[in-house]
C-alpha positions, -999 to +999 in steps of 0.1 A: +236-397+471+222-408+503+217-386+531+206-387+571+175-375+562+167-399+541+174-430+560+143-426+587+113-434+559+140-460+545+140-478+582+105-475+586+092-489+555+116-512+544+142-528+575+152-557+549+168-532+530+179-502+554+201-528+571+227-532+546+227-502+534+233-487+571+260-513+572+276-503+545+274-466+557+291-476+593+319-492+576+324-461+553+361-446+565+355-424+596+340-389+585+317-365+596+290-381+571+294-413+585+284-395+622+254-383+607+242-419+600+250-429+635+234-401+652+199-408+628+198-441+646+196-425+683+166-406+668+144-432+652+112-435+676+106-471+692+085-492+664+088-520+650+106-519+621+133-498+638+144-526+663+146-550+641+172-530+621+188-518+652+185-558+664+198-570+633+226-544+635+239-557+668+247-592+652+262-579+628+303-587+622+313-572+594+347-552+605+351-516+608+380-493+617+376-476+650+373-440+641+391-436+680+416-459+680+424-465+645+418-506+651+398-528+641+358-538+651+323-547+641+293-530+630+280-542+662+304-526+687+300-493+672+264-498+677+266-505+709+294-484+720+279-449+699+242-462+692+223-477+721+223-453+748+215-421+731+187-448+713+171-457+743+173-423+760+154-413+730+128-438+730+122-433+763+116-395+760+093-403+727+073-426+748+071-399+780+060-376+747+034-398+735+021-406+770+013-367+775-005-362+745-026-391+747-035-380+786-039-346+767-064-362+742-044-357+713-034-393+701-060-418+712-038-449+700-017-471+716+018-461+700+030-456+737+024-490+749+036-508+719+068-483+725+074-495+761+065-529+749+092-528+717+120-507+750+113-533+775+118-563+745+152-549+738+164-548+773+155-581+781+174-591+750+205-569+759+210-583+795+196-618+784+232-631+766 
């Protein structure tokens, strides 16, 4: 049995397979389980590996019942329409996070700049088409 908690080190250390196996989670029947998965994706911190699953999940077409309306959509309109916001709002906190401790001395890489680097990528891709 998978569980929310387990997707995070899943997305980070292997997209190619977290993918379809988030897909296959979103298109589960509606449930507070399926939720759960959703609201794991608006935590995952801006790196690599997590926009290209959340990239690749926005192309995706595979149909889904709207848990509101009862009809049908894709895996990518749920993502946009429950994912993306709380996902950037997130990733902008984690960066204004990892700003502070690095003024504060206590990181002394560049995970913010490659975090604001991976945001500003993803923005230019949403309004871009």
């Amino acid at each position: 049995m998978l569980t929310s908690i387990d997707l995070p080190p899943v997305i980070a250390h292997n997209p190619t397979i977290a993918t379809p196996l988030i897909i296959s989670l979103i298109t589960l029947p509606p449930s507070h389980a399926s939720v759960a998965h959703l609201d794991v994706l608006t935590q995952l911190p801006p790196t690599l590996p997590t926009f290209d699953v959340i990239g690749r999940l926005l192309h995706d077409t595979t149909p889904v019942t709207d848990s509101v309306t009862g009809g049908k959509v894709t895996v990518a309109d749920v993502v946009r329409m429950e994912v993306l916001g709380p996902f950037i709002h997130q990733c902008i906190l984690w960066i204004d996070r990892a700003e502070r401790e690095e003024r504060e001395g206590l990181i002394s890489d560049d995970r913010s700049a490659k975090g604001v680097q991976n945001v500003l990528n993803l923005t230019c891709y949403l309004t871009s088409g």
